[in-house]
C-alpha positions in Angstrom: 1.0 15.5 -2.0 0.3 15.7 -5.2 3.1 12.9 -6.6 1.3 10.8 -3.7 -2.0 11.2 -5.8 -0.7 10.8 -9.3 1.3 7.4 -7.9 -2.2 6.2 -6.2 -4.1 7.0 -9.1 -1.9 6.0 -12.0 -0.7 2.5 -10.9 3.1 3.6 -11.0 5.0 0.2 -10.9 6.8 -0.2 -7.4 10.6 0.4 -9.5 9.7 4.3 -10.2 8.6 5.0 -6.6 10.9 6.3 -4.0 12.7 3.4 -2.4 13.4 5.3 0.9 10.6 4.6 3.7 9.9 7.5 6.1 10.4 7.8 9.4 6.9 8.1 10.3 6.3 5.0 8.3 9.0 3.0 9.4 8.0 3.6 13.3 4.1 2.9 12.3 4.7 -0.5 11.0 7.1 -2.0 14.3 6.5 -5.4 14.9 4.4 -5.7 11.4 5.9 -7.5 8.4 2.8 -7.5 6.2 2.4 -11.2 5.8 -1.4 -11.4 6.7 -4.2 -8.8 7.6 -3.5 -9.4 11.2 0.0 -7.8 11.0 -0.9 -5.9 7.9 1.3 -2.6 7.2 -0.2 0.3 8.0 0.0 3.3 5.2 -1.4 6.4 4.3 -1.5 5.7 0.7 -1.1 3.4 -2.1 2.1 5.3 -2.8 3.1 4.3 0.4 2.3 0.1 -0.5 4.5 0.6 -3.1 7.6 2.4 -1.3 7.8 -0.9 1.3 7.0 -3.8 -1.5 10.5 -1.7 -3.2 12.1 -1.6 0.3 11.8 -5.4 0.5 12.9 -6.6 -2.7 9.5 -7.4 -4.0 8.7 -7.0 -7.1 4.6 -6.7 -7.8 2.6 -8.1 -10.2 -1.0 -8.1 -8.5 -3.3 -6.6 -6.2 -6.2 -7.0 -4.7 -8.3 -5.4 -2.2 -10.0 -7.1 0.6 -12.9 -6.1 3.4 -12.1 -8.2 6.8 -13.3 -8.2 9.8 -14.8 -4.3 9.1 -11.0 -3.2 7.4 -10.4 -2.6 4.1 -7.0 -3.9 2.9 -4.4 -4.2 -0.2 -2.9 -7.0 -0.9 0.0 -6.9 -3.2 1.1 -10.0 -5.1 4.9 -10.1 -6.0 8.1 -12.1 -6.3 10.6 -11.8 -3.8 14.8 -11.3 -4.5 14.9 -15.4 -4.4 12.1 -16.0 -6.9 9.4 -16.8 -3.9 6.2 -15.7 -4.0 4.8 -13.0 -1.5 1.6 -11.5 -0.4 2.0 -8.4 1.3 -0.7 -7.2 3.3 -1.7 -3.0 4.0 -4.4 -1.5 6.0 -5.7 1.2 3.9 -8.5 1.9 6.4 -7.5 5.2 7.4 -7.5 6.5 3.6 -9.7 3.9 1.6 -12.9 5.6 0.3 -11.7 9.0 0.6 -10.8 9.9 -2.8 -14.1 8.4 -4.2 -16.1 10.9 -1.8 -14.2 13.8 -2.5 -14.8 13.3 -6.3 -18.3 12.2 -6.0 -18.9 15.5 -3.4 -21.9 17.5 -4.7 -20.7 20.8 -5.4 -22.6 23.6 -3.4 
């Protein structure tokens, strides 16, 4: 947990992050391949953005993060194994926003 929050935190380049995918990850994201918000990936953590940009050969270079339709996304920009440009899309709704209220949490 904590590696997850140093990686999220410190913008670890996508070649020093784990390239193997979990299972729970890989069975979340069926059907998805990431290329738009509608069939965004669906992760836990930036962390997580990172593992599948490694797992598909895409090297990043820029990110951006995007409010649509009431979800708040990452995009990552990168080059794929061929030299082709990629966007790959995540859903970082279930996480986004948490980190910023746990730090910004009045103590009592």
């Amino acid at each position: 947990m904590l590696l997850a929050l140093l990686l999220a935190f410190t913008g670890t380049p996508a070649e020093l992050v784990d390239p193997r995918l979990p299972r729970r990850l890989e069975k979340a994201n069926v059907g998805r391949d990431g290329a738009s918000a509608a069939t965004a990936y669906k992760v836990d953590s930036v962390a997580e953005e990172y593992q599948i940009a490694r797992k598909l050969g895409v090297r990043t270079h820029g990110q951006a993060l995007i409010e649509q339709d009431g979800r708040m996304f990452d995009m990552l920009m990168g080059t794929d194994a061929d030299g082709k440009d990629r966007e790959l899309w995540f859903d970082i709704s279930s996480f986004y926003g948490e980190a910023a209220r746990g730090i910004l949490k009045a103590p009592k």
